[in-house]
Every structure is written in C-alpha cells, then in structure tokens.
C-alpha positions as CSV (number, residue, x, y, z in Angstrom):
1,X,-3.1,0.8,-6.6
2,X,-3.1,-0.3,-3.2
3,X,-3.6,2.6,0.1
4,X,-3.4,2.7,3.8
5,X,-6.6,3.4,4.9
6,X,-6.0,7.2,5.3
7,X,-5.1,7.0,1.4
8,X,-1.5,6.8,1.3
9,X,0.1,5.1,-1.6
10,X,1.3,1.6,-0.6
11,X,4.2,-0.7,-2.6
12,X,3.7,-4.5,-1.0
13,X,7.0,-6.1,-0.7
14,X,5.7,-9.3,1.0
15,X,2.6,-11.3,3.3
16,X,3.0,-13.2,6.4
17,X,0.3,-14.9,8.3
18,X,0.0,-15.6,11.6
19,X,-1.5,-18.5,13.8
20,X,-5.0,-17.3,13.3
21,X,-4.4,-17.7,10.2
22,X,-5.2,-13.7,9.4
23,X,-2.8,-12.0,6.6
24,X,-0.8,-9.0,7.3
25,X,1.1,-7.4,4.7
26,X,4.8,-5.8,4.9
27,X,4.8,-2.5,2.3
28,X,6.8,0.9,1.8
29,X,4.4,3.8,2.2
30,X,5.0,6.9,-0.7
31,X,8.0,8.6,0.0
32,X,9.3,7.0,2.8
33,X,11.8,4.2,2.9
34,X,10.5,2.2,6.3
35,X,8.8,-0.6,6.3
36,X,5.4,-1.2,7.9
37,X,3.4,-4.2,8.2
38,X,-0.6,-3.8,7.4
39,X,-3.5,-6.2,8.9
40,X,-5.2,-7.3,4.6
41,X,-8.2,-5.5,6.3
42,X,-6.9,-2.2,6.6
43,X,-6.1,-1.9,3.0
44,X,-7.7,-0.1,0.3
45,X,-7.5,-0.3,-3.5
46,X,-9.4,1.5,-6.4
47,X,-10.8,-1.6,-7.3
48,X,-12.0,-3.0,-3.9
49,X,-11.0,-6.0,-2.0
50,X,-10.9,-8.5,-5.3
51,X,-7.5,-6.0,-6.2
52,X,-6.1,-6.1,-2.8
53,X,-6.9,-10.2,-2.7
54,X,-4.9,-10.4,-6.0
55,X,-1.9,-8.5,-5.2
56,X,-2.0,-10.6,-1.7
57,X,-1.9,-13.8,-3.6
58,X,1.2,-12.7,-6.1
59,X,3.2,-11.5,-3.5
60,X,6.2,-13.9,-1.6
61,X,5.9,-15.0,1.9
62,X,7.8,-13.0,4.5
63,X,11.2,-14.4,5.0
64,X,12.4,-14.5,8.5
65,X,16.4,-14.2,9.3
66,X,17.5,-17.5,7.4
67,X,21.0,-17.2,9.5
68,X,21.6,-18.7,12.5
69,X,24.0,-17.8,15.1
70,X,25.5,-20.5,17.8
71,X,25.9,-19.5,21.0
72,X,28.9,-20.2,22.6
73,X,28.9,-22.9,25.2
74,X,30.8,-22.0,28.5
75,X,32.9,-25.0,30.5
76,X,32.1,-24.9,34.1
C-alpha cells in the first residue's frame, strides 16, 4: 500500500518525469476523487522504497491531451 507522507492512502493512476529526469506520480488520495501529483520521494509504503519503485515501474506514463486544436487563421 502506497501513502502520502502524512499517511494517507494513495491509488497511483500514472508517472511522468520531467527534464531532470526526477519521477512524479499522479494518484487519488482515500476518499477524494481529485487528482494530485506526488514528487516518488515523498511517498511512503509498508514495505519501503523497493514497494514504491515497483508500483512506479508497473504504472503507464502520463498522457498529455492527445487532441489538437487549429487555430483559426485571420486574412488581413
């Protein structure tokens, strides 16, 4: 089981990384429907950090909006 660090129960729904290269983690906290994003290092598991760097690894990249609007193009 995965928690913030003030021991609220996390569900991961995806990872991202950014151009550091440091992982951050997009999850539902218990009993609330928003998602929030989490720096790796923030979590906590009952099984330490070789838990939390498994579920990492299983989990599906974050997908940014995959539609594309076109801007319209005024004549002068």
């Amino acid at each position: 089981m995965i928690y913030s660090k003030f021991g609220c129960r996390l569900t991961p729904l995806s990872k991202s990384q950014d151009a550091a290269g440091r992982i951050s983690v997009q999850v539902t906290a218990e009993g609330s429907p928003d998602v929030r994003e989490y720096a790796a290092g923030e979590l906590k598991a009952d099984e330490g950090s070789s838990e939390i760097n498994a579920v990492i690894a299983n989990l599906p990249w974050k997908v940014v909006g995959s539609k594309v609007e076109r801007r319209r193009q005024t004549l002068c």
